[in-house]
C-alpha positions, 0 to 999 in steps of 0.5 A, spaced: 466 506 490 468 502 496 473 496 495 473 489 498 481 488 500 479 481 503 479 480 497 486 480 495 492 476 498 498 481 499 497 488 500 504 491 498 505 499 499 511 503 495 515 507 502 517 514 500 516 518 493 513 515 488 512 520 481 504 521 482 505 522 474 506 514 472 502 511 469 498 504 470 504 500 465 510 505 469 507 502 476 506 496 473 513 495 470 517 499 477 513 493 481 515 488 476 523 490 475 525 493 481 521 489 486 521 482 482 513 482 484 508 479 479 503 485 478 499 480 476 498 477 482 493 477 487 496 483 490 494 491 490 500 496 490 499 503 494 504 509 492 504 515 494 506 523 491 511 528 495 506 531 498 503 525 502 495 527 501 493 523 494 496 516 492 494 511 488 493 503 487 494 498 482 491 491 482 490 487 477 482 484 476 483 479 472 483 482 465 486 488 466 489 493 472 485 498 475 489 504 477 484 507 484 486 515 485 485 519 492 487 525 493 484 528 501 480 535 500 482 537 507 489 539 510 490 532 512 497 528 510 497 520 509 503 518 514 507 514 508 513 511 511 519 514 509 524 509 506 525 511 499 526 504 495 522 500 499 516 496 499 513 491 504 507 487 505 502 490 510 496 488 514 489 490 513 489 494 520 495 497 518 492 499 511 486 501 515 491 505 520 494 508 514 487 511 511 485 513 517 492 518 518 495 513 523 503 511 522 502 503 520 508 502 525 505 503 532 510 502 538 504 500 543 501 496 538 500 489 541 505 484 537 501 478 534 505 471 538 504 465 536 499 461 541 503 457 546 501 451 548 501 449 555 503 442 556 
């Protein structure tokens, strides 16, 4: 199954840790009362185990949440960042970086500017 991301207005992912054993309604409350975001929101919310190779999305459809569930058969881990009690909002290519093994902070990325206007 492939999901359209375009769709969703925040892509938030949950830095650190996260207990891969939470529920939809535990994900759903620790994004409610920890980080004082509504779940129900146009948003999905990445989490990931100990082990950096599964996580899980949480969003909302409409009427009711979905939980997405992805563990790597290879050898291969997920550059999660580390910061345990964080959650920051990420860009689509930092969301593509992130599934395709590549740390979503990248010291030789260009930095988006605002356009100049030359008078």
């Amino acid at each position: 199954m492939k999901l359209d991301l375009a769709i969703f207005k925040h892509i938030y992912i949950k830095s650190g840790y996260t207990d891969m054993r939470m529920s939809i309604d535990g994900l759903a409350a620790l994004v409610q009362q920890q980080y004082m975001i509504d779940p129900e929101g146009n948003s999905i919310f990445l989490f990931c185990g100990r082990r950096r190779d599964r996580f899980k999305a949480l969003f909302w459809d409409g009427d009711g949440f979905v939980l997405m569930y992805k563990r790597l058969e290879s050898r291969g881990a997920y550059q999660w960042p580390n910061s345990p009690e964080e959650v920051r909002q990420i860009s689509m290519q930092q969301f593509r970086w992130l599934m395709e093994g590549i740390k979503i902070v990248q010291k030789t990325a260009l930095a988006p500017t605002a356009l100049m206007r030359i008078m």
